[in-house]
MIPATI-851929 format. One record per atom (N, C-alpha, C): residue number from 1; z, x, y; atom name. Coordinates in Angstrom, 1 decimal, padded with zeros to 4 digits. Example, Ala and Ser with C-alpha at 12.3 -4.5 7.8 and 13.67 -1.06 7.14 Angstrom:
<nodes>
+-----+--------+--------+--------+----+
|   i |     up |   east |  north | at |
+-----+--------+--------+--------+----+
|   1 |  007.8 |  013.2 | -005.7 |  N |
|   1 |  007.8 |  012.3 | -004.5 | CA |
|   1 |  007.8 |  013.2 | -003.3 |  C |
|   2 |  007.1 |  012.8 | -002.2 |  N |
|   2 |  007.1 |  013.7 | -001.1 | CA |
|   2 |  007.9 |  012.9 |  000.0 |  C |
+-----+--------+--------+--------+----+
</nodes>
This chain:
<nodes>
+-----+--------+--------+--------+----+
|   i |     up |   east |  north | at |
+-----+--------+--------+--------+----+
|   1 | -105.4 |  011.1 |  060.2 |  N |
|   1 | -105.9 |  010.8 |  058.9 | CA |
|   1 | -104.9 |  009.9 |  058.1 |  C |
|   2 | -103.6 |  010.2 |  058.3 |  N |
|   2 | -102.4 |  009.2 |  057.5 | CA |
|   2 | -102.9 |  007.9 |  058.2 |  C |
|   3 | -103.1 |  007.7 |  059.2 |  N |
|   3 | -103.1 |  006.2 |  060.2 | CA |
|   3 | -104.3 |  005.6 |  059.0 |  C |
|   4 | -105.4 |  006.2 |  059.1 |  N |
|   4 | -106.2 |  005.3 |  058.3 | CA |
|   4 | -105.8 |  004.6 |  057.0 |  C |
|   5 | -105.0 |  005.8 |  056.1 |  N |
|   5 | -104.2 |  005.4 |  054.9 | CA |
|   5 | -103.1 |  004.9 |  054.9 |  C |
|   6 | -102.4 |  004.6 |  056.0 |  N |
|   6 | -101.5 |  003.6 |  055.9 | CA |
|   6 | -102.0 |  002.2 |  056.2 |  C |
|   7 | -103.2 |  002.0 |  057.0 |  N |
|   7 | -103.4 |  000.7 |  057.3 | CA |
|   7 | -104.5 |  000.0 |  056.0 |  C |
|   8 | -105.0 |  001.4 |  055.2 |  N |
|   8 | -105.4 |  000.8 |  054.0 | CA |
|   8 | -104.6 |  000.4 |  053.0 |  C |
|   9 | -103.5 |  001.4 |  052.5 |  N |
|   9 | -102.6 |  000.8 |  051.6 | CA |
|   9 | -101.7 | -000.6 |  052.4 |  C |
|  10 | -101.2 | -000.6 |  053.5 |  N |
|  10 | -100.8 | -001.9 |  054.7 | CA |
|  10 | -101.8 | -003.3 |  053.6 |  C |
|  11 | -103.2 | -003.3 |  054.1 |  N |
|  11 | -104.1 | -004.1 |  053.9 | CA |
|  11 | -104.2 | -004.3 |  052.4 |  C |
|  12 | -104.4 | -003.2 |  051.2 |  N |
|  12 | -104.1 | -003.7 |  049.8 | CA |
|  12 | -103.0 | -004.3 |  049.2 |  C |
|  13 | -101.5 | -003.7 |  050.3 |  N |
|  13 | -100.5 | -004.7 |  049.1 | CA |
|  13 | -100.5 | -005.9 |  049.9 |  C |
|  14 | -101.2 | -006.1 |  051.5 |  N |
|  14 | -101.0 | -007.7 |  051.6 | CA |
|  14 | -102.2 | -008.7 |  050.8 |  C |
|  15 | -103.3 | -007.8 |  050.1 |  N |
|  15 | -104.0 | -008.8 |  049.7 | CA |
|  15 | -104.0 | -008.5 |  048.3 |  C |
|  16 | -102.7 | -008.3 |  047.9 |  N |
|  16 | -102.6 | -008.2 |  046.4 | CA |
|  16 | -102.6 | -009.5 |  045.8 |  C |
|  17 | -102.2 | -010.6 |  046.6 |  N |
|  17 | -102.1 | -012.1 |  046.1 | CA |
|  17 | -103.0 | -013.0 |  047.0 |  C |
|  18 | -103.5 | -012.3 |  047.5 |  N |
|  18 | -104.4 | -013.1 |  048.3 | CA |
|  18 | -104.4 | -013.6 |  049.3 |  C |
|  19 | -103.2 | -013.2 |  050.3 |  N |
|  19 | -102.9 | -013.6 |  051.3 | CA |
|  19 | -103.8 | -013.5 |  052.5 |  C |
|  20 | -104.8 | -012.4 |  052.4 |  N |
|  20 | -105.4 | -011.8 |  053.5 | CA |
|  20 | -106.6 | -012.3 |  053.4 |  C |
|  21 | -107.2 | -013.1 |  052.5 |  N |
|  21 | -107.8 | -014.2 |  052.5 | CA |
|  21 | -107.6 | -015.2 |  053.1 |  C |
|  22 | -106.6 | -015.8 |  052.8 |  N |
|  22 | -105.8 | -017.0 |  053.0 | CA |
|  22 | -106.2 | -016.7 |  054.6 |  C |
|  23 | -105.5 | -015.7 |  055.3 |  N |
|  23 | -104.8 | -016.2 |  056.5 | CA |
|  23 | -106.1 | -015.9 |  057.4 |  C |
|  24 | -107.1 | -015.0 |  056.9 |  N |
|  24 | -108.3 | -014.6 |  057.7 | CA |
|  24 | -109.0 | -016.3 |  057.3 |  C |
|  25 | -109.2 | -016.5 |  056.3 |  N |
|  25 | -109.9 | -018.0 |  056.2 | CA |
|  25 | -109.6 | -018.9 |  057.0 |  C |
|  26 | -108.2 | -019.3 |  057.2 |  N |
|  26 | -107.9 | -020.0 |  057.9 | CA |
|  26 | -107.9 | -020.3 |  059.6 |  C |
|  27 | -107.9 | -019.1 |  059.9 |  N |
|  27 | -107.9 | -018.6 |  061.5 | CA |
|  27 | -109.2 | -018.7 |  061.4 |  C |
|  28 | -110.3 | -018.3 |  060.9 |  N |
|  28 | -111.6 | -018.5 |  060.7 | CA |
|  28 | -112.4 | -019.7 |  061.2 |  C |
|  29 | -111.7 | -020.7 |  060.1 |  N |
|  29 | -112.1 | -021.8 |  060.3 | CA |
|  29 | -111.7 | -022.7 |  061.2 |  C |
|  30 | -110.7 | -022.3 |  061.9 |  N |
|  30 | -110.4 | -023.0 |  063.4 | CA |
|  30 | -110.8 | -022.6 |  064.5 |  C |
|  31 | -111.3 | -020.8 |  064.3 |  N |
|  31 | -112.0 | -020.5 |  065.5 | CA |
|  31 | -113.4 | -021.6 |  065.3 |  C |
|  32 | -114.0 | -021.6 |  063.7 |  N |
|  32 | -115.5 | -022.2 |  064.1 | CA |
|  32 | -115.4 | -023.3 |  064.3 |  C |
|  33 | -113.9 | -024.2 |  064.2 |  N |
|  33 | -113.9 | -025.5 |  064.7 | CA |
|  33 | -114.2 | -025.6 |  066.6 |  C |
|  34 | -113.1 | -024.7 |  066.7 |  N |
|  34 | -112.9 | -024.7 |  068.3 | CA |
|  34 | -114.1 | -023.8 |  069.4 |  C |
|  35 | -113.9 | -022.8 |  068.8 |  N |
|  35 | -115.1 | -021.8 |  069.8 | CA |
|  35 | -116.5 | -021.3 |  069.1 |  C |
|  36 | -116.4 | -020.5 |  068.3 |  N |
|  36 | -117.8 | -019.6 |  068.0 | CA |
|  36 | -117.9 | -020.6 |  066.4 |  C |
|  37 | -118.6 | -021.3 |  066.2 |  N |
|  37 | -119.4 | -021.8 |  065.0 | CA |
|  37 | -119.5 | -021.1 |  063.7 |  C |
|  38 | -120.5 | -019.5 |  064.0 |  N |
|  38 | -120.3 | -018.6 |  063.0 | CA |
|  38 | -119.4 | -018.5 |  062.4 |  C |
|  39 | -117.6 | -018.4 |  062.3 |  N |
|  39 | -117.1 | -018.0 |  062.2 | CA |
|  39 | -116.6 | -018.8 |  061.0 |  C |
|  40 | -117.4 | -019.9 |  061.0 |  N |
|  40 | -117.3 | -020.7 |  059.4 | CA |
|  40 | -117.8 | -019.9 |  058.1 |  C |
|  41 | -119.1 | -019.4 |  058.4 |  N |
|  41 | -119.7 | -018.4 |  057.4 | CA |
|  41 | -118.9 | -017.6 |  056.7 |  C |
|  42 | -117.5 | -017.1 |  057.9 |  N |
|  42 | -116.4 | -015.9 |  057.6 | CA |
|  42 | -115.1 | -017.0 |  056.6 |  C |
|  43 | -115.3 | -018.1 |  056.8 |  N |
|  43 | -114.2 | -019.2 |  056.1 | CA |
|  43 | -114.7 | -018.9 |  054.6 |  C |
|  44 | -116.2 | -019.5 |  054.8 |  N |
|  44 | -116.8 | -020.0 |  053.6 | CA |
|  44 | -116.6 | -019.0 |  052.7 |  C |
|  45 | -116.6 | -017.5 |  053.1 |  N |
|  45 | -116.5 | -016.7 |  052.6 | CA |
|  45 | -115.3 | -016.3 |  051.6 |  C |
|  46 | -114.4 | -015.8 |  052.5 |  N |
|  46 | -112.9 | -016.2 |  052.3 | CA |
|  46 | -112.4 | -017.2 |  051.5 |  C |
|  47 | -113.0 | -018.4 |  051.2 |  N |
|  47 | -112.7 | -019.2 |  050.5 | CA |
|  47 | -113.4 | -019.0 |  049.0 |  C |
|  48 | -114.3 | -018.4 |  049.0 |  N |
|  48 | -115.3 | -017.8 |  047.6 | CA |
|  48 | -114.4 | -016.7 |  046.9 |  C |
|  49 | -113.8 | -016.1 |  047.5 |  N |
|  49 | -113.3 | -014.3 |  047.2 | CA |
|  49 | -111.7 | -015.2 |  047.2 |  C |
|  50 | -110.9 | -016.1 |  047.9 |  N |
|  50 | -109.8 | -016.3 |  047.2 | CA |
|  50 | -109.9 | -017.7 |  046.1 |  C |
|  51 | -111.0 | -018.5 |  046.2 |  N |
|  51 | -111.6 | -018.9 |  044.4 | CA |
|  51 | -111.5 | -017.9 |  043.5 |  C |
|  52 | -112.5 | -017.2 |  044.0 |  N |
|  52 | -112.9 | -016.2 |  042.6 | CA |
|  52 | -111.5 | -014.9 |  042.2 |  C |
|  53 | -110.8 | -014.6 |  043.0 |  N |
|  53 | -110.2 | -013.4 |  042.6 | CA |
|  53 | -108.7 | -014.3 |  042.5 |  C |
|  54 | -108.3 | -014.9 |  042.7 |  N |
|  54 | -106.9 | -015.5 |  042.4 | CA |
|  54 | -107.2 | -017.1 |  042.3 |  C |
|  55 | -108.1 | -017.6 |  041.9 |  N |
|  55 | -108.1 | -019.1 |  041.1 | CA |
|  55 | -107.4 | -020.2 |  042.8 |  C |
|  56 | -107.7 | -019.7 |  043.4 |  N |
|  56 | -106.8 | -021.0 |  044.3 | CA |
|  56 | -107.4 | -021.9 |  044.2 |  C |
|  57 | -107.6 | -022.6 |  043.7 |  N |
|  57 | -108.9 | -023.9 |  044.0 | CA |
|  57 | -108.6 | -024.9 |  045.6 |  C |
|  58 | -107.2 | -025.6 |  045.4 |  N |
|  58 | -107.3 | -026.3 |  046.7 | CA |
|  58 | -107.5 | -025.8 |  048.0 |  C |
|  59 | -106.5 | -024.5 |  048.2 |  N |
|  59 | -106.6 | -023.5 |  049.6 | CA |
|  59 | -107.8 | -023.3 |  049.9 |  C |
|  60 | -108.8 | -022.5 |  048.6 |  N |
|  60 | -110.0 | -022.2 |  049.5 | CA |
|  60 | -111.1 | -023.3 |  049.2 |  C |
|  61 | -111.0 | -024.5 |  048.8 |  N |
|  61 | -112.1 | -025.6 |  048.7 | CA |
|  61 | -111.7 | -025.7 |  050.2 |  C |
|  62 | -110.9 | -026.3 |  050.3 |  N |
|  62 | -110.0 | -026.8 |  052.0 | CA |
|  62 | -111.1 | -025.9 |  053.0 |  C |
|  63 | -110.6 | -024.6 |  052.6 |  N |
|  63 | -110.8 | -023.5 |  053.8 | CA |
|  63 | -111.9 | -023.3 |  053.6 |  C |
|  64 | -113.2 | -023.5 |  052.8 |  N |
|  64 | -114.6 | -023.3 |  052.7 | CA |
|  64 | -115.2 | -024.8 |  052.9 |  C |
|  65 | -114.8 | -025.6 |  052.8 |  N |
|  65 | -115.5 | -026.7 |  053.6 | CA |
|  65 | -115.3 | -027.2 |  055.0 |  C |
|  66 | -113.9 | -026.5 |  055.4 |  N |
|  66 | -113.9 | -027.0 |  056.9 | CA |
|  66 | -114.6 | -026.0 |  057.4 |  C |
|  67 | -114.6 | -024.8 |  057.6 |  N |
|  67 | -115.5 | -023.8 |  058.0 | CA |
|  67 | -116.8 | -024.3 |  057.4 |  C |
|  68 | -117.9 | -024.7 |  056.6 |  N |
|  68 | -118.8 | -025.1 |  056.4 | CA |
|  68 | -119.4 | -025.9 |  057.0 |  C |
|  69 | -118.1 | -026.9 |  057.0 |  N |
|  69 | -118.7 | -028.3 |  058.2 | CA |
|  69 | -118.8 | -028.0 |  059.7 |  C |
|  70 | -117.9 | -027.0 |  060.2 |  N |
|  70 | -118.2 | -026.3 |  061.9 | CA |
|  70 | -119.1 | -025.7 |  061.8 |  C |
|  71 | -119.7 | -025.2 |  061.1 |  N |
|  71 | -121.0 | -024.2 |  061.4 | CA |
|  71 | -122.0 | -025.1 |  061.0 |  C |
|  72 | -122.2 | -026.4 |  060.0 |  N |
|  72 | -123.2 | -027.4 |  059.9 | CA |
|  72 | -123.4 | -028.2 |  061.0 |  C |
|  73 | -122.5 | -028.4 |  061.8 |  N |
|  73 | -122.5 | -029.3 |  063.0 | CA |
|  73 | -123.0 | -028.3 |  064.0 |  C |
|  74 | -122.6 | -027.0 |  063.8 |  N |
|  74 | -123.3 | -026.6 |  064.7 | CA |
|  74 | -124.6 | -026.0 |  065.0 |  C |
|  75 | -125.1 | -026.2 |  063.6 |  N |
|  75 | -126.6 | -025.9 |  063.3 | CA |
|  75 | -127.1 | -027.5 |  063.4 |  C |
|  76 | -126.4 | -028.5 |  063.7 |  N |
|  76 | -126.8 | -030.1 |  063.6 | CA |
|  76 | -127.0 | -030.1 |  065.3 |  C |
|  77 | -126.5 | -029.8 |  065.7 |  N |
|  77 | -126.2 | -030.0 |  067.4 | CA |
|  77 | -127.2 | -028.6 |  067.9 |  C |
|  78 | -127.9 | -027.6 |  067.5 |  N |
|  78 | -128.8 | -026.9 |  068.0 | CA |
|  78 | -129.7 | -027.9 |  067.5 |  C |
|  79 | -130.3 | -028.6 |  066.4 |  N |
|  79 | -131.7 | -029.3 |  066.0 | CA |
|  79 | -131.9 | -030.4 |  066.9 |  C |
|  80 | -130.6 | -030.7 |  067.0 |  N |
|  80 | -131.4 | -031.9 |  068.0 | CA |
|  80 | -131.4 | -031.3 |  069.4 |  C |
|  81 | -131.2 | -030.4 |  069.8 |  N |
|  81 | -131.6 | -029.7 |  071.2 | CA |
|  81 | -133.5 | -029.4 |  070.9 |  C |
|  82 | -134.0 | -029.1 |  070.3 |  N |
|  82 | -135.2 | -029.1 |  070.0 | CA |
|  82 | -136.1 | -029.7 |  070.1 |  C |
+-----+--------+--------+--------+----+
</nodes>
């Protein structure tokens, strides 16, 4: 029972500033560059929640459009399979 509560309090003081945004966004958006596409959805995300909750503007514009654009090319590259 402590294991669960340390890895929750663990995970709230690293995303007290927004870090656990940051670094999930980022990893995110290079898996959807490199391997799995979806994984932009999890950028774009990430990049809304560290907008909205700590004002980053550049980090998560950056990190919500490059994940955007891997998962649009990869919805561009299924349509023309069709």
């Amino acid at each position: 029972m402590s294991d669960t509560q340390d890895l929750k309090s663990t995970l709230r003081e690293y995303n007290e500033d927004g870090q656990l945004y940051l670094v999930g966004g980022v990893i995110s958006a290079i898996i959807s560059w490199v391997l799995i596409p979806l994984f932009g959805l999890l950028a774009v995300f990430c990049g809304y929640k560290l907008y909205d909750e700590e004002e980053k503007v550049v980090s998560s514009s950056l990190m919500a459009t490059m994940g955007g654009i891997g998962f649009l090319m990869w919805l561009a590259y299924l349509a023309t399979m069709v």
